[in-house]
N, C-alpha and C positions, 0 to 999 in steps of 0.2 A: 527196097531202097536202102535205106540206115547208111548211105555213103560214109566213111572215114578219112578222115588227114589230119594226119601230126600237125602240128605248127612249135616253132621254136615256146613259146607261150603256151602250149598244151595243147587242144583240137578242138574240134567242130564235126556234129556229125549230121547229116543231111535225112531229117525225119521227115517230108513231104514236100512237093512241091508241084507247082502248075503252069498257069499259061502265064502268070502275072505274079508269082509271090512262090516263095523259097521259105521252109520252115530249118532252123538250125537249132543244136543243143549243143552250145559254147563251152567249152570248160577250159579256165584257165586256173592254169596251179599256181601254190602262192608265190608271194613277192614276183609276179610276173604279169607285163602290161603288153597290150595291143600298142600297132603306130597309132601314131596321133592324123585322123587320115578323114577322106571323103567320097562319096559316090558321085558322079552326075545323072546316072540312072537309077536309084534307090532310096525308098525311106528306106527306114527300120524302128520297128516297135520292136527292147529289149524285157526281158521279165524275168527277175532271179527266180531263181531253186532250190538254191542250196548255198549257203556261205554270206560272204556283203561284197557287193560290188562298188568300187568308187567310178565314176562316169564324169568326164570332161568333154560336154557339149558347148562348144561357142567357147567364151570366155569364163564359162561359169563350172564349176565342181560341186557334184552330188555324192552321197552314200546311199546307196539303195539295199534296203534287206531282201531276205524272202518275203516272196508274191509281193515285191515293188516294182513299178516300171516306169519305163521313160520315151520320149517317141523321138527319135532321129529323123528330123527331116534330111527331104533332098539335097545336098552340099553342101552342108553344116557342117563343118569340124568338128571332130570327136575320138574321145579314146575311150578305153578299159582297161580298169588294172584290179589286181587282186592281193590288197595287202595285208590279207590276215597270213593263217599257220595252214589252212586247209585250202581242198579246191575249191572254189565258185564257180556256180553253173549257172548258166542262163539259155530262158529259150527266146530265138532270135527268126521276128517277122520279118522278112524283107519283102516292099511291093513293088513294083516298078517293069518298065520296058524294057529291060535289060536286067540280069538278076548273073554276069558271070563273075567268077574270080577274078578278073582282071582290069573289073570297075571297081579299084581300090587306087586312090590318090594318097600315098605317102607322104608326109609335110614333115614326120619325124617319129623314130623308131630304132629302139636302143638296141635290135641286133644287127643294125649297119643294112637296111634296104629298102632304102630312099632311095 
């Protein structure tokens, strides 16, 4: 499996998945963020690895270290960004009826793809 893709914010790379749930290994590099975005078919349970992740869930902002996590409900609003000097990794549960790339709702995202 081990799927790969770039993303302008670093990649993601596809470590397992099923009938219902998609395992990911996030890495973004520094001073670079996800859109600020939502699923209608998806949680997601996030769990750093390496580095500090900041996370804006709903209205609220978190720092999470290594082996911290946080659970993204279904059509919550939320980003990631990575504002130290090194990469941040995270590994990324997604469960849901729908688990494809194009269950992403952009609401804002600073490389213009909204």
């Amino acid at each position: 499996m081990n799927y790969k893709e770039n993303r302008p914010w670093g990649s993601f790379m596809i470590l397992d998945e099923g009938n219902c749930f998609k395992v990911k290994r996030i890495t973004v590099n520094p001073d670079q963020k996800l859109s600020l975005q939502y699923h209608n078919h998806r949680s997601e349970h996030w769990t750093v690895v390496e580095g500090e992740a900041t996370v804006t869930l709903g209205n609220k902002t978190f720092s999470l270290k290594t082996n911290e996590s946080i659970y993204i409900p279904l059509k919550e609003k939320h980003s990631l960004a990575n504002q130290g000097e090194s990469v941040m990794c995270l590994i990324e549960v997604q469960y849901g009826d729908y688990l494809g790339e194009d269950d992403i709702i952009r609401l804002k995202d600073i490389y213009g793809r909204v």
